[in-house]
N, C-alpha and C positions, 0 to 999 in steps of 0.2 A: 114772429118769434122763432129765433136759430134752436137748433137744439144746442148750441154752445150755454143758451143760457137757461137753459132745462137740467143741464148737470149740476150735479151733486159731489161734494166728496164726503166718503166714511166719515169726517173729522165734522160734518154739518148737521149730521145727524143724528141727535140726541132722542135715545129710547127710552123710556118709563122705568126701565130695569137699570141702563145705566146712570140715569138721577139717584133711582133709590139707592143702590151702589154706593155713588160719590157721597151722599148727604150719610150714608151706615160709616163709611172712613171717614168724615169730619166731625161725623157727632162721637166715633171713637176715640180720635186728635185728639178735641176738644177734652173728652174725659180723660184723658192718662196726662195729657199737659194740667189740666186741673189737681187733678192726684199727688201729680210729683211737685206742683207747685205747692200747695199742701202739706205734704212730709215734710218738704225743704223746710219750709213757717217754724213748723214741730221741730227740728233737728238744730236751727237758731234758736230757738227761742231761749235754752237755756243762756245764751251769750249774750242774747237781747236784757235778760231779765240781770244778767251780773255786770252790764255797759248800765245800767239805771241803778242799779245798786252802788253802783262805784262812784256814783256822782250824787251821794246822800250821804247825810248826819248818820249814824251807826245807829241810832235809835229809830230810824224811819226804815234802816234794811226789811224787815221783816212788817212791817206795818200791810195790815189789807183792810179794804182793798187797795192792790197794788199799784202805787203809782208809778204809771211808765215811765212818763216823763217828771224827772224834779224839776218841782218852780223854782227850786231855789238850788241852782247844780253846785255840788261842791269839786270845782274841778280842780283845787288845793291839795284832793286826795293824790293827784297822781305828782303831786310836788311833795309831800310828807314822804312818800315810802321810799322816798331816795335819801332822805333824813334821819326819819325813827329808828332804821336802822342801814347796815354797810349793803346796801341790794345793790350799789354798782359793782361791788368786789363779788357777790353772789353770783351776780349776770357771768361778772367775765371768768369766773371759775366753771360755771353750766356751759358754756360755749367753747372752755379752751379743751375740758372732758370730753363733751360732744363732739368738737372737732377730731382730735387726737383718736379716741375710741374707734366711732365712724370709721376711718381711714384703714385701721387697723382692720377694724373686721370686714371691712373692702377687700381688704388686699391677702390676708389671709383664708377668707372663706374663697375668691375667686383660685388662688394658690392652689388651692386642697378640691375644688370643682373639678377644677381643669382636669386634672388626676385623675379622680372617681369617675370622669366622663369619659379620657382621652387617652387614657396611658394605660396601657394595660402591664400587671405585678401581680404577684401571688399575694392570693387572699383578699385579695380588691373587694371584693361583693362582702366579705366576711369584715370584712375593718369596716367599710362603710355602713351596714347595717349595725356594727357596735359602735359608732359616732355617732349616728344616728337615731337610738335607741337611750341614747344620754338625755335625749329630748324630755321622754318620759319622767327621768328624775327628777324629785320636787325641789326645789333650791334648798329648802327647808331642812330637806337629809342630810345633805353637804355642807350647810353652813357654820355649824362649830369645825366643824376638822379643817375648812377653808379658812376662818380667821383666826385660827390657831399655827396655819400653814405663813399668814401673811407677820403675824406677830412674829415670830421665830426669827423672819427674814427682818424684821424692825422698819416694815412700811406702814403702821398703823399711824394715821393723822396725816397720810400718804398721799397725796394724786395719784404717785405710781403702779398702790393697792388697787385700783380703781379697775387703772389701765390695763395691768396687768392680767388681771381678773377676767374682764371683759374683751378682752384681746380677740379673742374666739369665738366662734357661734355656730351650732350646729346647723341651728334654723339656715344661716345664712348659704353654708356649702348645701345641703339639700333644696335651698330656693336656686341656687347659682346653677350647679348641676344640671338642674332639671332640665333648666335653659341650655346650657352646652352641648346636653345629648342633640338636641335638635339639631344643631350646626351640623352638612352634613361630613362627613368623614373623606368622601372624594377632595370636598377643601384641602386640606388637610395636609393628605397625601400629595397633591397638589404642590402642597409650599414642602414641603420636603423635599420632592425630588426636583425642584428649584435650590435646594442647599440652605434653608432656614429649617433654624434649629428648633426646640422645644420654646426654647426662650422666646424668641421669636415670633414663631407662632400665637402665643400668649401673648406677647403686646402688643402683636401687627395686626393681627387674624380674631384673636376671641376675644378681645376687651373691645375693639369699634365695633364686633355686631354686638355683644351684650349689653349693649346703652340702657336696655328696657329695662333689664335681670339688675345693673350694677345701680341704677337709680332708685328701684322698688326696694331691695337691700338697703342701699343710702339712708331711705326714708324713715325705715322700720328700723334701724340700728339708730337715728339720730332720735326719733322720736321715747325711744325705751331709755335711751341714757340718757335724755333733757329729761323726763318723767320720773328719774329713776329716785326712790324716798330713802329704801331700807340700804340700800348699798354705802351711801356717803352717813347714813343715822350709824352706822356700824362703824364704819372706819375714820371717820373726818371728828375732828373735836374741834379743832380750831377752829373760830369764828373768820379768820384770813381765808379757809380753807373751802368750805360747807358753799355747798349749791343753792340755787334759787330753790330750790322744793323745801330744804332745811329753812332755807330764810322764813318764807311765808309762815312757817311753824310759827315764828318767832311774835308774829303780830296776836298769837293767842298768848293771854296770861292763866293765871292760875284759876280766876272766878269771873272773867269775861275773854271778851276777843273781839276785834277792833273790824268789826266783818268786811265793812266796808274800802277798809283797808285792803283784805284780803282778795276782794273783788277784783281792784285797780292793778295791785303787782299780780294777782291771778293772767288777768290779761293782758299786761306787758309782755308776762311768760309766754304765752300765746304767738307772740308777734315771731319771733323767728322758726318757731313750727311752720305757721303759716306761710311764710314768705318761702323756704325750703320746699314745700309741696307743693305752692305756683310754680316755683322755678321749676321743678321736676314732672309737674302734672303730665305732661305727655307722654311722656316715657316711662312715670307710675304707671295710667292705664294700659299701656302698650304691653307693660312685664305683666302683669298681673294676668293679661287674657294671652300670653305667648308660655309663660311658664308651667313646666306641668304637661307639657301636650304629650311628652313622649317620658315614660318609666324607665 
């Protein structure tokens, strides 16, 4: 026997310590995968339990114990609520809102970042911390003197009231911001004394790296104005006019309400949230852990 086949390598030999080791991090794995598998169950469920509702007689919604699956699915229901009432004209007035708004407070809140990050003006800290500070105030304060403001101008039953309203968003230049400061300033300087301008800079320079910042905004702007109730309960009267959130109202009457109804356009509604935060997901998570790093 050579000593060639006497050797060992470090990688052959397994100690008592590092077994126990390996077996403490898989039985670890094991539990936090277990866990999150878990929450996730919990976090559907609500969606599970109004996908079975949706496909039941209205008197069986609430029946328990709860039957998951209907023996007898009514999948009729998601043919009625394009009937009963106008939910195609509802859909395309939430999406043309949603789009239109969105866009605005894209391009506005990124506008007014760039500034507060990159420009420097008298009083900059002081304006920013009073735009800022608007955060705090409840809608609630401002909203007679704001539809008093919209009535005068004669947008009430308006899309335009909407838009107009919503155009802006503090939240949005304090989340954009955050993320600008980080970009660093040598950039910058950089493209300036290459002969680009402010403008420039802004569409060449700060909007291709802030893909993470303008998508996380994107999400949180489309999401509050598809969700949004009291803003169109206020200003919209026309039936041509009124959002999917108003519609769904519509399926309750005076001394019942058609749940299951409610169930099915519930999550119709659903479907292009969802579809907008797959398209976005990686750039949602991206912004969310990059924004904020620097004050």
């Amino acid at each position: 026997m050579t000593s060639r086949t006497l050797r060992t390598t470090p990688a052959q030999i397994v100690t008592p310590s590092a077994r126990s080791a390996w077996l403490r991090r898989a039985l670890r794995s094991t539990l936090t995968y277990a866990l999150l598998i878990a929450l996730a169950v919990i976090m559907l469920l609500p969606f599970i339990w109004m996908f079975s509702a949706s496909l039941k007689l209205d008197k069986d919604v609430f029946r328990f114990p709860i039957e998951w699956i209907p023996q007898n699915p009514q999948w009729s229901n998601y043919r009625t609520i394009w009937t009963r009432i106008p939910f195609l004209t509802f859909f395309y007035n939430s999406l043309k809102l949603t789009a239109i708004i969105t866009f605005l407070q894209v391009a506005t809140s990124s506008f007014a970042a760039y500034a507060f990050a990159k420009l420097e003006f008298k009083g900059k800290n002081f304006l920013f911390l009073a735009y800022i500070a608007s955060i705090a105030v409840p809608w609630q304060v401002y909203m007679i003197p704001q539809f008093i403001l919209i009535r005068e101008l004669g947008l009430v039953d308006n899309h335009m009231s909407l838009i107009l309203l919503q155009a802006f968003t503090a939240f949005g230049v304090f989340l954009l911001r955050q993320f600008f400061v980080s970009v660093p300033n040598e950039l910058l300087d950089a493209a300036r004394i290459d002969g680009l301008s402010e403008y420039g800079i802004y569409f060449r320079i700060m909007l291709p790296l802030s893909k993470p910042a303008l998508a996380t905004l994107t999400i949180f702007s489309a999401v509050f104005v598809w969700n949004d109730f009291m803003g169109p309960l206020i200003y919209l009267h026309s039936d041509s006019l009124k959002t999917i959130q108003l519609g769904l109202r519509m399926f309750i009457q005076q001394y019942s309400a058609d749940y299951s109804l409610i169930m099915a356009a519930s999550l119709v509604s659903v479907i292009p949230v969802a579809i907008l935060f797959l398209a976005f997901q990686r750039y949602f998570v991206e912004g969310i852990g990059t924004t904020g790093i620097k004050g």
